[in-house]
MOPAC internal coordinates of N, CA, C and O (Angstrom, degrees):
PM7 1SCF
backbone

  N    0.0000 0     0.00 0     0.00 0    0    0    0
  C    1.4538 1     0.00 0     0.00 0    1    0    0
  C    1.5200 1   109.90 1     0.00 0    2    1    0
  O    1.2310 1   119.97 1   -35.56 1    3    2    1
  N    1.5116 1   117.66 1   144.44 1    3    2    1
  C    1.0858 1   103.81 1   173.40 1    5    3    2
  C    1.7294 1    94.68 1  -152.85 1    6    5    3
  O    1.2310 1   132.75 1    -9.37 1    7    6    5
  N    1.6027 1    92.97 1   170.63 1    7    6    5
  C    2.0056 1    90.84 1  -174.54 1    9    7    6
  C    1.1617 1   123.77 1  -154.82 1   10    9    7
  O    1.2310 1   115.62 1   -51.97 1   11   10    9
  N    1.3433 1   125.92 1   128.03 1   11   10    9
  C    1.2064 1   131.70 1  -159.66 1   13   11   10
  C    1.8501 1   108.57 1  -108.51 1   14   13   11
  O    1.2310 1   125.48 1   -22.83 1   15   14   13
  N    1.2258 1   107.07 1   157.17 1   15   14   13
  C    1.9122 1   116.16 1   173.91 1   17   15   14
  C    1.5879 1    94.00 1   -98.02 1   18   17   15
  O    1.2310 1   131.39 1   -56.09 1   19   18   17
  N    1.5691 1    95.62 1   123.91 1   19   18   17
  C    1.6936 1   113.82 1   146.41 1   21   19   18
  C    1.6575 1   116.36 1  -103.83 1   22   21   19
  O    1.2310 1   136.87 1   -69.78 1   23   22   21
  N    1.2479 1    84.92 1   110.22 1   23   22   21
  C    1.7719 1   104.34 1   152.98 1   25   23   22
  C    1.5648 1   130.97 1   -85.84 1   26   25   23
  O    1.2310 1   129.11 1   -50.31 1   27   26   25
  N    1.2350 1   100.06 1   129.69 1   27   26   25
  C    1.3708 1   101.63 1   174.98 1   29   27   26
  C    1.4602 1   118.72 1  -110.76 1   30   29   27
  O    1.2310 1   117.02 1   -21.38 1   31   30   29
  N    1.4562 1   123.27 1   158.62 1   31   30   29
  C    1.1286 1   122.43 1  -175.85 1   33   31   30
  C    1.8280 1   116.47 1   -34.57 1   34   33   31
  O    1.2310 1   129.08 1   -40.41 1   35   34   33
  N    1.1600 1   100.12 1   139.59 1   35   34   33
  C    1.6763 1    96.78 1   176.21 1   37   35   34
  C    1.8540 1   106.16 1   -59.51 1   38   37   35
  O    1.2310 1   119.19 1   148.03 1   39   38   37
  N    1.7087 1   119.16 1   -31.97 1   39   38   37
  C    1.4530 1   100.75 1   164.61 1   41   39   38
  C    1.6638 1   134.80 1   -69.01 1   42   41   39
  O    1.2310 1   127.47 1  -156.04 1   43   42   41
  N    1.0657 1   103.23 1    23.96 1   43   42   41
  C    1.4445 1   114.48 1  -170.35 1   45   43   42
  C    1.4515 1   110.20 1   -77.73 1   46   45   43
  O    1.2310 1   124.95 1   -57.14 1   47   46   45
  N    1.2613 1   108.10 1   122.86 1   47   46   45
  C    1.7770 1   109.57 1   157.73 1   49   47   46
  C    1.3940 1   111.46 1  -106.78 1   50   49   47
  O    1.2310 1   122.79 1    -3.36 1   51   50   49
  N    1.8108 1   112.26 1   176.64 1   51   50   49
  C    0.9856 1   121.04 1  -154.43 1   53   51   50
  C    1.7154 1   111.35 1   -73.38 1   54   53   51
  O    1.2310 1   124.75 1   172.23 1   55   54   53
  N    1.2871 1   108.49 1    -7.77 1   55   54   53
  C    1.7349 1   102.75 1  -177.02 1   57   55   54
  C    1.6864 1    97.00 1   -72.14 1   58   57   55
  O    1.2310 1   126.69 1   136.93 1   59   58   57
  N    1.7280 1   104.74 1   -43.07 1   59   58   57
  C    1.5946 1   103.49 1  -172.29 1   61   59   58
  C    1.8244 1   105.24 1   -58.59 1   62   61   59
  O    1.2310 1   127.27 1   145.56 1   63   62   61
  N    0.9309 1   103.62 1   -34.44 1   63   62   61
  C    1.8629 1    97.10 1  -158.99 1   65   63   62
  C    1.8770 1   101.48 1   -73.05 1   66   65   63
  O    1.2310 1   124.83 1   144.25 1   67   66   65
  N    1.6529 1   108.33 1   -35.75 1   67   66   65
  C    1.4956 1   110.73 1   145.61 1   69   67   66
  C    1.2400 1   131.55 1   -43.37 1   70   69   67
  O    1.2310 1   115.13 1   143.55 1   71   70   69
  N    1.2477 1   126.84 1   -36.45 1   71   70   69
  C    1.5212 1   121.86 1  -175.68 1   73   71   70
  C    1.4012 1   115.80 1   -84.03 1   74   73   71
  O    1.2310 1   123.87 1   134.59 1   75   74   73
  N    1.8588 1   110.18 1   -45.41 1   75   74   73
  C    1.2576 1   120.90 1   154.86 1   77   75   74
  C    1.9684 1   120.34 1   -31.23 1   78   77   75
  O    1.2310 1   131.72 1    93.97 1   79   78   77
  N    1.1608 1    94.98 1   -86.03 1   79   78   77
  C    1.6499 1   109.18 1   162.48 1   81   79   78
  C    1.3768 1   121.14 1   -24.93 1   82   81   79
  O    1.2310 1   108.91 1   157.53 1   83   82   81
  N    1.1769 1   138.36 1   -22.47 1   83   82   81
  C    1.4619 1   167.37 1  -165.78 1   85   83   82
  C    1.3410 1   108.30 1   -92.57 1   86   85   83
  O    1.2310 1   128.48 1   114.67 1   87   86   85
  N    1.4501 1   101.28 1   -65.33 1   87   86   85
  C    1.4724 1   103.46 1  -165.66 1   89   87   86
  C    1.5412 1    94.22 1   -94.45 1   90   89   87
  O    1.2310 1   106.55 1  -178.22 1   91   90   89
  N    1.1408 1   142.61 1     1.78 1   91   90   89
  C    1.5203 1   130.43 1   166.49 1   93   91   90
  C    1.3902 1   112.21 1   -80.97 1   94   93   91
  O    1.2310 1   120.74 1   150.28 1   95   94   93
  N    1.4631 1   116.20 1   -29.72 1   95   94   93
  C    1.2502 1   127.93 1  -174.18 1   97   95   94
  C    1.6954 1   110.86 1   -66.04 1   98   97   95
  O    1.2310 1   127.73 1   138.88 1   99   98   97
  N    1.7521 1   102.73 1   -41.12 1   99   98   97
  C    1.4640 1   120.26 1  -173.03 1  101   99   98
  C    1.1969 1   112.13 1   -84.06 1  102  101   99
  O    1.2310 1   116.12 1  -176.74 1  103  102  101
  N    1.2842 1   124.98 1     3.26 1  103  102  101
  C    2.0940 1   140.67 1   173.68 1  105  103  102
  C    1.7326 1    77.41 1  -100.99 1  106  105  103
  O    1.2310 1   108.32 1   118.43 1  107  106  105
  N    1.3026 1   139.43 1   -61.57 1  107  106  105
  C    1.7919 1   100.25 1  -147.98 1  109  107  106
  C    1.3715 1    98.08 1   155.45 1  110  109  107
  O    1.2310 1   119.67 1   161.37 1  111  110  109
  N    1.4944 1   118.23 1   -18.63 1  111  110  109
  C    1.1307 1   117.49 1  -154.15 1  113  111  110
  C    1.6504 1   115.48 1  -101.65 1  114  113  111
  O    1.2310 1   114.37 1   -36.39 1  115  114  113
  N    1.3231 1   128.28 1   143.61 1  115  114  113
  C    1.2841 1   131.44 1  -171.12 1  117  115  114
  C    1.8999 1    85.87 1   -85.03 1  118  117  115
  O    1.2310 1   128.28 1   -52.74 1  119  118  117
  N    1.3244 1   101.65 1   127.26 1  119  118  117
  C    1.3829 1   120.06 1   171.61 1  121  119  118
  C    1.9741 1   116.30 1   -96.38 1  122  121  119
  O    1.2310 1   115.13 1   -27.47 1  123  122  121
  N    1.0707 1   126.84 1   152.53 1  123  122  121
  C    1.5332 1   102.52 1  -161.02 1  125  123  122
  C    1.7792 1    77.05 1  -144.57 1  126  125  123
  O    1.2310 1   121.55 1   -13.78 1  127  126  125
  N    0.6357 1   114.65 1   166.22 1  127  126  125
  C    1.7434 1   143.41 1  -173.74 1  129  127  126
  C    1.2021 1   112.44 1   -41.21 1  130  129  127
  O    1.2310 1    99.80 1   -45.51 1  131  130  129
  N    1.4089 1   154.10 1   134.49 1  131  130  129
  C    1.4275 1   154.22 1  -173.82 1  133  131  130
  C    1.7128 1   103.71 1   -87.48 1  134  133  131
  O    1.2310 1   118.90 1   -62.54 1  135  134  133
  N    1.2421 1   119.70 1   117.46 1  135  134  133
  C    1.1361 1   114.22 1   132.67 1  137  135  134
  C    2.0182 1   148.09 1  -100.82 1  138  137  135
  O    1.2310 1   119.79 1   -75.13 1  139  138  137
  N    0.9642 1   118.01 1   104.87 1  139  138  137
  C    1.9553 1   132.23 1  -150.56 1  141  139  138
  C    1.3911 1    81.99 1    65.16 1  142  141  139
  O    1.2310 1   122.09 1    59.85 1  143  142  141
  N    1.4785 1   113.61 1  -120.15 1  143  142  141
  C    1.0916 1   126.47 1  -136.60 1  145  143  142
  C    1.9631 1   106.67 1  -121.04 1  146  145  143
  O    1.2310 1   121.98 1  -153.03 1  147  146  145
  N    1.2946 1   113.82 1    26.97 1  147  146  145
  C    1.3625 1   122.65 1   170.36 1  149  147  146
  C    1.6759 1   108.52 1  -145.44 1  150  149  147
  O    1.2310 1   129.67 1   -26.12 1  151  150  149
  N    1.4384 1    98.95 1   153.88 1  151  150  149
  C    1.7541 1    99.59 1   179.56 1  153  151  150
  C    1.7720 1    94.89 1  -163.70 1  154  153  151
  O    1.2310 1   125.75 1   -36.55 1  155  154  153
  N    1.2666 1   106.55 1   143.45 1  155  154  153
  C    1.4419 1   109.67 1  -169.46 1  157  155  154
  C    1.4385 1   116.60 1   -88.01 1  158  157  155
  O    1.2310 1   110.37 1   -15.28 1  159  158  157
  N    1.1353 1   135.71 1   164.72 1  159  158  157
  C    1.8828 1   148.59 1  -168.02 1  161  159  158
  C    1.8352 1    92.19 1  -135.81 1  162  161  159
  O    1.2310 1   135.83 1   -39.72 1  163  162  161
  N    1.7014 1    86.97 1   140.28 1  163  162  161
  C    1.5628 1    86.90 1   166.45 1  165  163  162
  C    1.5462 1    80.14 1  -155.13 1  166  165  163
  O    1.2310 1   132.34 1    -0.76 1  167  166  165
  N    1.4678 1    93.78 1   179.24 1  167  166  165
  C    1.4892 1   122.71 1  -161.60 1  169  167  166
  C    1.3728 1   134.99 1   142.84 1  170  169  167
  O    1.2310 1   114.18 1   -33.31 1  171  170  169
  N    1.3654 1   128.63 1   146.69 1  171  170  169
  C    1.4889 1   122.07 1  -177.52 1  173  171  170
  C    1.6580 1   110.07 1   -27.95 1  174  173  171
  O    1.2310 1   127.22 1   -43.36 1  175  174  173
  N    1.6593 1   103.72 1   136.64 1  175  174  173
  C    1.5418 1   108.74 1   164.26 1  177  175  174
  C    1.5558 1   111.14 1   -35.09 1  178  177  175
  O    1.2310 1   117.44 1   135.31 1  179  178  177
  N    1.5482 1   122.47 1   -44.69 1  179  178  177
  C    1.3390 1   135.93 1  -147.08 1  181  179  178
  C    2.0002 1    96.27 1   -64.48 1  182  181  179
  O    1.2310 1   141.74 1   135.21 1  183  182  181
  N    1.4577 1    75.40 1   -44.79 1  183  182  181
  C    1.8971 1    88.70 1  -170.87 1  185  183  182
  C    1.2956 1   116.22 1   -56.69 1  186  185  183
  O    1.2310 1   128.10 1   138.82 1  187  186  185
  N    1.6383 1   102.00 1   -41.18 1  187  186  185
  C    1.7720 1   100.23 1  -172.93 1  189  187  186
  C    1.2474 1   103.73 1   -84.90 1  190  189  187
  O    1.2310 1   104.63 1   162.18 1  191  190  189
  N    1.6263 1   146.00 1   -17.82 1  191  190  189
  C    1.3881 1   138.42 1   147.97 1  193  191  190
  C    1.3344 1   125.32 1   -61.57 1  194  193  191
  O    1.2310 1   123.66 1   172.80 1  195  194  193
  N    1.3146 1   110.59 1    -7.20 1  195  194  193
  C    1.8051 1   118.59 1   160.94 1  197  195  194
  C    1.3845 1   109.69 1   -84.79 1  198  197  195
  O    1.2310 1   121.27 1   157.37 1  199  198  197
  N    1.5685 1   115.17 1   -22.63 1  199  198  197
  C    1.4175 1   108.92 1  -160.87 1  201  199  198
  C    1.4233 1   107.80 1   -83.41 1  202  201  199
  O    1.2310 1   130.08 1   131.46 1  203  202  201
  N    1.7371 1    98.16 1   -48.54 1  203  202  201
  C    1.6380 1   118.48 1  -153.57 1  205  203  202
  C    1.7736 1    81.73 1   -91.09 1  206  205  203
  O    1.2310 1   108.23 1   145.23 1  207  206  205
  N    1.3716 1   139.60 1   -34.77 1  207  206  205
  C    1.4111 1   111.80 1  -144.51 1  209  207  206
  C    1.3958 1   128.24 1    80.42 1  210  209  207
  O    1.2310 1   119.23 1  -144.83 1  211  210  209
  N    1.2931 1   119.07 1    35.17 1  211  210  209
  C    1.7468 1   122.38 1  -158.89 1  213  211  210
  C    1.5713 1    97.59 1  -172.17 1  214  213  211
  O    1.2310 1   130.56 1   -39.11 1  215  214  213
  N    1.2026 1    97.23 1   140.89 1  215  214  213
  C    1.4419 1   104.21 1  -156.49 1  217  215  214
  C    1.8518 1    87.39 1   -91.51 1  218  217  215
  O    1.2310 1   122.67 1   -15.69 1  219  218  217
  N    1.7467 1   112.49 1   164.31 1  219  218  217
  C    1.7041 1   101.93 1   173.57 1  221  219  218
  C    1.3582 1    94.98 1  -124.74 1  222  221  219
  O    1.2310 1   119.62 1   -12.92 1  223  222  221
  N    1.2158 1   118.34 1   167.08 1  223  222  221
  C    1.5187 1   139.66 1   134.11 1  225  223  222
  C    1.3526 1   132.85 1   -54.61 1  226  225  223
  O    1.2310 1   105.15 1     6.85 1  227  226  225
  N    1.0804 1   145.09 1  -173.15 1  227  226  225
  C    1.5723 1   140.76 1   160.10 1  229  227  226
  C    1.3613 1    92.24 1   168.36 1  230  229  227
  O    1.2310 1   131.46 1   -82.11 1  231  230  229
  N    1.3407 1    95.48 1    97.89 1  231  230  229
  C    1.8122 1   112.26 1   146.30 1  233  231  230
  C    1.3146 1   128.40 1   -57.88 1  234  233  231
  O    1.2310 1   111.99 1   -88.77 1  235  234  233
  N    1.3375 1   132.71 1    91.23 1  235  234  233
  C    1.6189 1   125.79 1  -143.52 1  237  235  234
  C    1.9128 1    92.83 1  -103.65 1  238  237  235
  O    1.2310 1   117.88 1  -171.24 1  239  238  237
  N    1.7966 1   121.64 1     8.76 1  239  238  237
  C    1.2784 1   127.79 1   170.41 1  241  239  238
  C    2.0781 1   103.71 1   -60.30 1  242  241  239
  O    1.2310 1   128.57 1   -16.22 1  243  242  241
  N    1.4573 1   101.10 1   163.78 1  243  242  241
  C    1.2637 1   103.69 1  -165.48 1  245  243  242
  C    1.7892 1   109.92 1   -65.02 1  246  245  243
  O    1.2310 1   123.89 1   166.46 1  247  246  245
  N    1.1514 1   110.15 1   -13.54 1  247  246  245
  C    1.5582 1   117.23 1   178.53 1  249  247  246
  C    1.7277 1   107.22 1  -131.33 1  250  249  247
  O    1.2310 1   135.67 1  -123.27 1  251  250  249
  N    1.0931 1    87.29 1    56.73 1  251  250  249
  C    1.8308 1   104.81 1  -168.05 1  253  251  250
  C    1.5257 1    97.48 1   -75.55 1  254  253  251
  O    1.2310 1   119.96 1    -2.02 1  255  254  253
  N    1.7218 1   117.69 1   177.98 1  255  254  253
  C    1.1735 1   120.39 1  -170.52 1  257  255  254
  C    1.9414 1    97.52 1  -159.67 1  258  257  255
  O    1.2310 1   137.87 1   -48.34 1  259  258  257
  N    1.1483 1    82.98 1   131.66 1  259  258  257
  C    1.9540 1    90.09 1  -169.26 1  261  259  258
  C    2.1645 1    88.25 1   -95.32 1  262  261  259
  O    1.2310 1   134.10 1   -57.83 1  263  262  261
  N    1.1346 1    90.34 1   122.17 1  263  262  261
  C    2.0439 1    92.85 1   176.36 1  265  263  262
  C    1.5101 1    92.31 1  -146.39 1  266  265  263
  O    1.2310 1   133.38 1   -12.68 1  267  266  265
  N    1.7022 1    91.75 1   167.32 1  267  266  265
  C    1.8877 1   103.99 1   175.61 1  269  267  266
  C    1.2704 1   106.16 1   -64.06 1  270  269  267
  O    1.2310 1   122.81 1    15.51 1  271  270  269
  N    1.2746 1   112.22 1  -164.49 1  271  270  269
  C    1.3881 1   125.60 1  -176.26 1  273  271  270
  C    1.5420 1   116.40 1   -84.42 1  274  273  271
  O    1.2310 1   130.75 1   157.10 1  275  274  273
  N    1.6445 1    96.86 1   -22.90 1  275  274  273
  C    1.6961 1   102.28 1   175.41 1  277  275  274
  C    1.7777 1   116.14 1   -95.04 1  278  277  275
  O    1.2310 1   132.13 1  -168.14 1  279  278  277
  N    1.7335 1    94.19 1    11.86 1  279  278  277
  C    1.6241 1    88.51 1   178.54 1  281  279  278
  C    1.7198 1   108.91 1   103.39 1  282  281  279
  O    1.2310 1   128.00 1   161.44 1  283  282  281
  N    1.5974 1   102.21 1   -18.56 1  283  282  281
  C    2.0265 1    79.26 1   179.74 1  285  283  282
  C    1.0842 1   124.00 1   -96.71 1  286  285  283
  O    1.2310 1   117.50 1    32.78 1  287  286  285
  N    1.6332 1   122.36 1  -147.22 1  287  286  285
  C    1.0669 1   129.97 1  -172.37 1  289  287  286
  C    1.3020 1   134.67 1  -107.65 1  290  289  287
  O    1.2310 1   134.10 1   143.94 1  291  290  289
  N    1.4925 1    90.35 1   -36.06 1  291  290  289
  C    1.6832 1   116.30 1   168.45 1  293  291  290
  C    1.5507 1   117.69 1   -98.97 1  294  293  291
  O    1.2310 1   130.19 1   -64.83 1  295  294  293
  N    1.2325 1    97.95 1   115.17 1  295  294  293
  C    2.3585 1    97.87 1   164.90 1  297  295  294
  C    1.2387 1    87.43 1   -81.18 1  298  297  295
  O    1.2310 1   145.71 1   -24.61 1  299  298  297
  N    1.9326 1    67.61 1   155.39 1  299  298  297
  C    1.7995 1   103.11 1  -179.52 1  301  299  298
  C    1.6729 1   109.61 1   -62.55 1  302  301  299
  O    1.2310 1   125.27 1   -39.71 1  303  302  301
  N    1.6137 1   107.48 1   140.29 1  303  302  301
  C    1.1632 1    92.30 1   160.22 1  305  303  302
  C    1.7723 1   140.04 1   -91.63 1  306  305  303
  O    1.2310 1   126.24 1  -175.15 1  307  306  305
  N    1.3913 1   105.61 1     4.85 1  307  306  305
  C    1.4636 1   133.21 1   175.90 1  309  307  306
  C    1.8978 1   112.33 1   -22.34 1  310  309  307
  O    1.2310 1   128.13 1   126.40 1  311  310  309
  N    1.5220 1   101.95 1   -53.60 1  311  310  309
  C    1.2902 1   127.82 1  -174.04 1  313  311  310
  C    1.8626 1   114.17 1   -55.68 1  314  313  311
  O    1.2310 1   137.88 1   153.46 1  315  314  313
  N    1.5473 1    82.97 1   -26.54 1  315  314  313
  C    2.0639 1    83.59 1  -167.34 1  317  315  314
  C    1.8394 1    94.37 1   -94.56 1  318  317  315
  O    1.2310 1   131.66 1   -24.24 1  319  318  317
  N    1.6237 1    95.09 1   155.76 1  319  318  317
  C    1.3604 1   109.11 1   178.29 1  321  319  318
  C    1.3014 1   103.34 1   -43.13 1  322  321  319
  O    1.2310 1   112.55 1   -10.44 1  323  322  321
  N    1.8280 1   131.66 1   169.56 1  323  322  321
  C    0.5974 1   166.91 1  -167.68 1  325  323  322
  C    1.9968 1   108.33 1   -71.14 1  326  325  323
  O    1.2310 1   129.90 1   127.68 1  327  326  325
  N    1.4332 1    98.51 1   -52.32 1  327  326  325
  C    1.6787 1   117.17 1  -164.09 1  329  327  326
  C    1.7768 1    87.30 1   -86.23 1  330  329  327
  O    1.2310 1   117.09 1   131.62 1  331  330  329
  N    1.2013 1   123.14 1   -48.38 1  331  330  329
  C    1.6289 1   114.54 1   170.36 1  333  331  330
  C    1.4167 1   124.75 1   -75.39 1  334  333  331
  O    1.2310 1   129.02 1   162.79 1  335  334  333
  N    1.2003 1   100.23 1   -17.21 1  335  334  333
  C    1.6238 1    91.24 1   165.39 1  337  335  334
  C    1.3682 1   129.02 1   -91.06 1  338  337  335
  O    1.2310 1   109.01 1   160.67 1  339  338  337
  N    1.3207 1   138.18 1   -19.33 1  339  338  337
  C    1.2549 1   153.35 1   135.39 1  341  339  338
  C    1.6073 1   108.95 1   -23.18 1  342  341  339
  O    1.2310 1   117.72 1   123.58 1  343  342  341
  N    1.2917 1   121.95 1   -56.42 1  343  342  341
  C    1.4597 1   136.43 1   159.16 1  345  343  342
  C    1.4215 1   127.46 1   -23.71 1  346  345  343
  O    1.2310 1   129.45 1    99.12 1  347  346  345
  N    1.8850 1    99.38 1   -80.88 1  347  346  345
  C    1.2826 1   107.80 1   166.43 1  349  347  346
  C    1.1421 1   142.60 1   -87.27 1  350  349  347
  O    1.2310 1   116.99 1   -31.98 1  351  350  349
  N    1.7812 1   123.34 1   148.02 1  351  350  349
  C    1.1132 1   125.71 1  -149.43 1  353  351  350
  C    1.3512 1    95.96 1   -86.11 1  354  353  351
  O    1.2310 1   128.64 1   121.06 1  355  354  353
  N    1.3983 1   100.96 1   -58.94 1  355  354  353
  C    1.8899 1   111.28 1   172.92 1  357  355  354
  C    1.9921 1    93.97 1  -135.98 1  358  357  355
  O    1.2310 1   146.68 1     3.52 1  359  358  357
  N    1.8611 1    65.70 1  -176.48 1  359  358  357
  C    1.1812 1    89.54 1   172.30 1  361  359  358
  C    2.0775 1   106.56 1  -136.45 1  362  361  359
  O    1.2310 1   106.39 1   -79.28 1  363  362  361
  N    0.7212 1   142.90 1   100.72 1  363  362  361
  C    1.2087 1   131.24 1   164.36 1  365  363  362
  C    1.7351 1   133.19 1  -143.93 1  366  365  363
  O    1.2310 1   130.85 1     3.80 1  367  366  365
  N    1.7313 1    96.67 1  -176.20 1  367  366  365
  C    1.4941 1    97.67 1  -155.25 1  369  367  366
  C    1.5118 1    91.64 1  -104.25 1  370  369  367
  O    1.2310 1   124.64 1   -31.78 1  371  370  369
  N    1.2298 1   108.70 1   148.22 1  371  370  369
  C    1.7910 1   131.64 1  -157.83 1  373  371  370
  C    1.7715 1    96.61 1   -64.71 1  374  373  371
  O    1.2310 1   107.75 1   -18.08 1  375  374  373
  N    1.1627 1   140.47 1   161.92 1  375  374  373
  C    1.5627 1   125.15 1   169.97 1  377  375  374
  C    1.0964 1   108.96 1  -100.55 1  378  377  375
  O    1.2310 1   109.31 1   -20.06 1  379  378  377
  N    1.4087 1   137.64 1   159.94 1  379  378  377
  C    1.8941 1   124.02 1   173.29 1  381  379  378
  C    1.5037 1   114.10 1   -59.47 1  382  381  379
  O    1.2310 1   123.74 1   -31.63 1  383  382  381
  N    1.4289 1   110.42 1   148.37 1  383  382  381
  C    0.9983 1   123.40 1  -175.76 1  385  383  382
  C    1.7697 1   101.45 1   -69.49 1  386  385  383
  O    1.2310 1   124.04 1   -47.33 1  387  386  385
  N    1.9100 1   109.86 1   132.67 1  387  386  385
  C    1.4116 1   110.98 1  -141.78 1  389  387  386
  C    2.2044 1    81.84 1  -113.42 1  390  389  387
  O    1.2310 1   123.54 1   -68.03 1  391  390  389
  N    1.5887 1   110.83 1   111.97 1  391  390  389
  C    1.0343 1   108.48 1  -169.05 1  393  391  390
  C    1.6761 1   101.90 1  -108.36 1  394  393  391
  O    1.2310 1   119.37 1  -143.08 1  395  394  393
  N    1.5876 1   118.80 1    36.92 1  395  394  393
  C    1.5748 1   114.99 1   178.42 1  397  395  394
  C    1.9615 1    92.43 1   -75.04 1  398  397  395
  O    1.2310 1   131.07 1   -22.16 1  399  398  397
  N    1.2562 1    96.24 1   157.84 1  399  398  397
  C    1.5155 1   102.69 1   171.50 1  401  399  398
  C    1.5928 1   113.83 1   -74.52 1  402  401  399
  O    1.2310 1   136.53 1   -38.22 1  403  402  401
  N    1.4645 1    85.59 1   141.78 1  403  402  401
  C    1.3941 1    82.16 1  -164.90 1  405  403  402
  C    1.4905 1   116.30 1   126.89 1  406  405  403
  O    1.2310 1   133.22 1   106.29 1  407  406  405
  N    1.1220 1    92.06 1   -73.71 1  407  406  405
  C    1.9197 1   105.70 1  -161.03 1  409  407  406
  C    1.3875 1   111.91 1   -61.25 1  410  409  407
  O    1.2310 1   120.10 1   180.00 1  411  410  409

């Protein structure tokens, strides 16, 4: 399993973050609670390369890191309808928690 944060435009109200939420649910994806105007999706790697069109990674080490195939953070949003993509700002996967001293 793995899970990414969708953001939606900072003009977003709550019907949009509903409709969003809707149609992530109706791709495959476990939808999890809104906070303002972002709420996170998780689900098999398999699902979010069905969703987005983009293959992932998954570092399955104890401080592992789920990224695309070219290394980032954010999938494309190309893949989502038209009326949800207008919506969201991104979509992406959290980075490992960075424990150098200091940071």
């Amino acid at each position: 399993m793995v899970s990414a944060v969708v953001t939606l435009r900072p003009d977003s109200h709550a019907g949009m973050v509903a409709q969003a939420k809707s149609h992530f649910t109706s791709a495959g994806l476990e939808v999890h609670a809104p906070f303002a105007t972002s709420f996170s999706v998780g689900g098999p790697a398999s699902r979010f390369e069905s969703v987005f069109g983009e293959k992932i990674v998954v570092d399955d080490t104890l401080l592992g890191s789920v990224t695309t195939e070219g290394g980032g953070l954010e999938l494309p949003l190309d893949s989502l309808p038209e009326e949800i993509r207008e919506m969201v700002e991104s979509v992406a996967f959290l980075p490992p928690p960075d424990f150098t001293p200091g940071a």
